[in-house]
C-alpha positions as CSV (number, residue, x, y, z in Angstrom):
1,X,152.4,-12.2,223.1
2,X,152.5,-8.3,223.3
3,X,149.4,-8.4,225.1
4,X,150.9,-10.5,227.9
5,X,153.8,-8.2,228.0
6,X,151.9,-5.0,228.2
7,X,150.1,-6.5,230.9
8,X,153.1,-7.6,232.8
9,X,154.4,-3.9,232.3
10,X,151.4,-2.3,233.7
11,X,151.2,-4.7,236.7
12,X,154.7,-4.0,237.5
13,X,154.1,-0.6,237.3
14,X,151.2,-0.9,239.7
15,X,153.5,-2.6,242.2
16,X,155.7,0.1,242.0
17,X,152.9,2.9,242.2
18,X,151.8,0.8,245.5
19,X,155.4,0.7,247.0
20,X,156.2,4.2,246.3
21,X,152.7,5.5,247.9
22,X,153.4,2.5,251.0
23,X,157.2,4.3,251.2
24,X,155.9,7.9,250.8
25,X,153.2,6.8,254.2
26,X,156.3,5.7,256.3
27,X,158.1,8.8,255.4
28,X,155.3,11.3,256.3
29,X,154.7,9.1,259.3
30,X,158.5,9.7,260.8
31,X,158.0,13.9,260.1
32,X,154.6,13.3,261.9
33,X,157.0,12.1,265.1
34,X,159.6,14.6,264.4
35,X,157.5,17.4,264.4
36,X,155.0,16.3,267.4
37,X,158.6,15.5,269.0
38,X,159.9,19.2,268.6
39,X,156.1,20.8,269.7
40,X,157.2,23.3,272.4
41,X,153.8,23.1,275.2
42,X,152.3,26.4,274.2
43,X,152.1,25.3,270.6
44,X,150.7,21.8,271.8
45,X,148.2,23.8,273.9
46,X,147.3,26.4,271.3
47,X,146.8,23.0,269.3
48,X,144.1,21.7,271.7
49,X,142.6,25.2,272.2
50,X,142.2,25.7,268.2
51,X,140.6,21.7,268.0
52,X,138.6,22.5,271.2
53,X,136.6,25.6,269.2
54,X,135.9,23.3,266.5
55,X,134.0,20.4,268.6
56,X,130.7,22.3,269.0
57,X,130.2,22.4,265.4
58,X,130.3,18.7,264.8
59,X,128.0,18.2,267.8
60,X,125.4,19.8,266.0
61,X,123.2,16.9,264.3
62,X,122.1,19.3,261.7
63,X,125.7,20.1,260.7
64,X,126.3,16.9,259.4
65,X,127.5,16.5,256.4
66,X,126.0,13.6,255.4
67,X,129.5,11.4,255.7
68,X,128.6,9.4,258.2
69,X,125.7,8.3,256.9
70,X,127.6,7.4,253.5
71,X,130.1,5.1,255.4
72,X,127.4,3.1,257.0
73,X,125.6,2.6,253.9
74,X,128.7,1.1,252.5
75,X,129.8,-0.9,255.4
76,X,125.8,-2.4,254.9
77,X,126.2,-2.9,251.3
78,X,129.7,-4.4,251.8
79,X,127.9,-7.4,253.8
């Protein structure tokens, strides 16, 4: 009987973990649109310029760090 109990407790508490973490996503989703709301154009610009400087880097095949290759060995092994 305690066994069935605890189990019950821990399942409830791993609803609860899952709602609070499916709560927390909504609310960092709504400061996301607030703050892309309030982004004056120079700081959306200076935005695009600092992701801009970035791109060469990850053009580079030899600057890969391996991550992409790890996802599509799991989406194989997940068939």
């Amino acid at each position: 009987m305690y066994g069935a109990m605890k189990q019950r407790t821990e399942a409830e508490a791993e609803r609860r973990w899952v709602e609070q973490w499916r709560e927390t996503g909504m609310f960092l989703d709504e400061v996301k649109r607030y703050e892309l709301a309030d982004l004056t154009d120079e700081q959306a610009w200076r935005s695009i310029e600092n992701l801009q400087s970035i791109a060469p880097g990850w053009q580079d095949p030899s600057a890969v760090c391996g991550l992409i290759e790890q996802q599509a060995l799991f989406a194989k092994l997940r068939k």
